[in-house]
C-alpha positions as a Python dict, from the first residue, in 0.01 Angstrom:
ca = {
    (1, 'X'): (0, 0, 0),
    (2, 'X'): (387, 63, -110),
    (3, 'X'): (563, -183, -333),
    (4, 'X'): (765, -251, 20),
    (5, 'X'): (444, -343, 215),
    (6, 'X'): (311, -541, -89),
    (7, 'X'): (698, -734, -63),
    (8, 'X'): (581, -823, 315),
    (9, 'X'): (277, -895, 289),
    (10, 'X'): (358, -1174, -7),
    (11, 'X'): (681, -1279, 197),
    (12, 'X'): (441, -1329, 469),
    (13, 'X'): (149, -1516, 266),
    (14, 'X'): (411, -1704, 43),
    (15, 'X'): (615, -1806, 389),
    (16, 'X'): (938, -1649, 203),
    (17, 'X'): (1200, -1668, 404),
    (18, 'X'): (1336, -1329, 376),
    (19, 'X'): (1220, -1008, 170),
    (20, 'X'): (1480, -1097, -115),
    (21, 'X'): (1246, -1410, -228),
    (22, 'X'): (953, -1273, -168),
    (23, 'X'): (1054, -941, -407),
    (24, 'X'): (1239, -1204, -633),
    (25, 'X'): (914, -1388, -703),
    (26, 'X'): (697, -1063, -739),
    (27, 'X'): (927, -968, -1022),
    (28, 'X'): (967, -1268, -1187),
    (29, 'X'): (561, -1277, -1174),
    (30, 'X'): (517, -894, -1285),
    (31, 'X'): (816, -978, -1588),
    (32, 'X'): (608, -1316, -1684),
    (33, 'X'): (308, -1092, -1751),
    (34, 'X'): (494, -828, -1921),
    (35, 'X'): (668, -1112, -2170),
    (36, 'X'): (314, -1241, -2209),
    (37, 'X'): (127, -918, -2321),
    (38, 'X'): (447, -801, -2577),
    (39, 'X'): (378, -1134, -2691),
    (40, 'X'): (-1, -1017, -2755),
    (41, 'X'): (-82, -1390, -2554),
    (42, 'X'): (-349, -1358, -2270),
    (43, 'X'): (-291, -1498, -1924),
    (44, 'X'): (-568, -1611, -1729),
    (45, 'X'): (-521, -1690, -1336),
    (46, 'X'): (-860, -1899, -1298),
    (47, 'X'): (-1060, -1731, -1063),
    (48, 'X'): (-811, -1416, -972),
    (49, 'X'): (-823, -1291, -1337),
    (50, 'X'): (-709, -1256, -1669),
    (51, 'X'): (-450, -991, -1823),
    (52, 'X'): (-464, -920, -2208),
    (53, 'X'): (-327, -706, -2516),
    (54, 'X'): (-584, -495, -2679),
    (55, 'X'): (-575, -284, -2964),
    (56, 'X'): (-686, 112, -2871),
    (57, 'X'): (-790, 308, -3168),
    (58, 'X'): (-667, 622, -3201),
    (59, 'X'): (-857, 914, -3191),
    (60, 'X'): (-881, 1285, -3301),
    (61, 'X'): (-1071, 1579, -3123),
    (62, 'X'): (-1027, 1983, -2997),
    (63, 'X'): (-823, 2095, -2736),
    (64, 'X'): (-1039, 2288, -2546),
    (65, 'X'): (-1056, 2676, -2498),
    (66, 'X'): (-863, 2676, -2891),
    (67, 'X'): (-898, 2584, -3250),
    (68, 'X'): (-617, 2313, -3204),
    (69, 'X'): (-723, 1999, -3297),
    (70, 'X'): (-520, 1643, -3201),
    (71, 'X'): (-517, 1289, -3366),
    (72, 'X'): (-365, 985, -3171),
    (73, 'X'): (-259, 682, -3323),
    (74, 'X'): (-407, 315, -3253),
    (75, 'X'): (-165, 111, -2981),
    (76, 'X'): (-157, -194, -2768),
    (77, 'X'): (-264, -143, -2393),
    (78, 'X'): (-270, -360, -2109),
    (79, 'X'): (-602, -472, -1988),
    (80, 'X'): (-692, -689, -1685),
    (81, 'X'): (-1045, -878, -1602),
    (82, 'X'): (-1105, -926, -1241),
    (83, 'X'): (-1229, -1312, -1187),
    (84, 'X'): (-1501, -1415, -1013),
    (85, 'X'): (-1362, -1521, -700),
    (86, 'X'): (-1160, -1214, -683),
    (87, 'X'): (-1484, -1003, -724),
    (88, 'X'): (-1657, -1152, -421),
    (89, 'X'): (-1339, -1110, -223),
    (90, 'X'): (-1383, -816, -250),
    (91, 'X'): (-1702, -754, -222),
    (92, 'X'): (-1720, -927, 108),
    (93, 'X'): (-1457, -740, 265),
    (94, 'X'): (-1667, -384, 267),
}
């Protein structure tokens, strides 16, 4: 699914009136998260799930097929935990 299908499907779910409000409140959602995780605070959507900041360490190893050898530094990703109602949602719809 497209970012325009997606913007239907939640003006049609959220009973937007046109496609403006319904991609309006997408991105005020996706820029809530954002703020959130820069802010290293987790967000939990009972039952959906829950987004968080965690630290990745960095780590070295060989390029394969040469001598090279890399080293990557410890950062902040993005992680998201799928919640329980979410996970039989899915489930259910195989």
């Amino acid at each position: 699914m497209n970012k325009a299908q997606f913007v239907e499907l939640v003006q049609k779910n959220g009973e937007f009136k046109t496609k403006v409000e319904a991609e309006n409140a997408i991105k005020a959602f996706t820029d809530s998260i954002t703020e959130a995780l820069v802010s290293k605070e987790d967000v939990t959507l009972v039952g959906f799930g829950s987004f968080v900041s965690a630290l990745q360490k960095g780590k070295s190893g060989k390029v394969p097929g040469t001598e090279k050898t890399y080293t990557t530094q410890d950062k902040m990703v993005p992680k998201f935990k799928a919640g329980k109602s979410l996970k039989d949602s899915v489930a259910a719809g195989k």
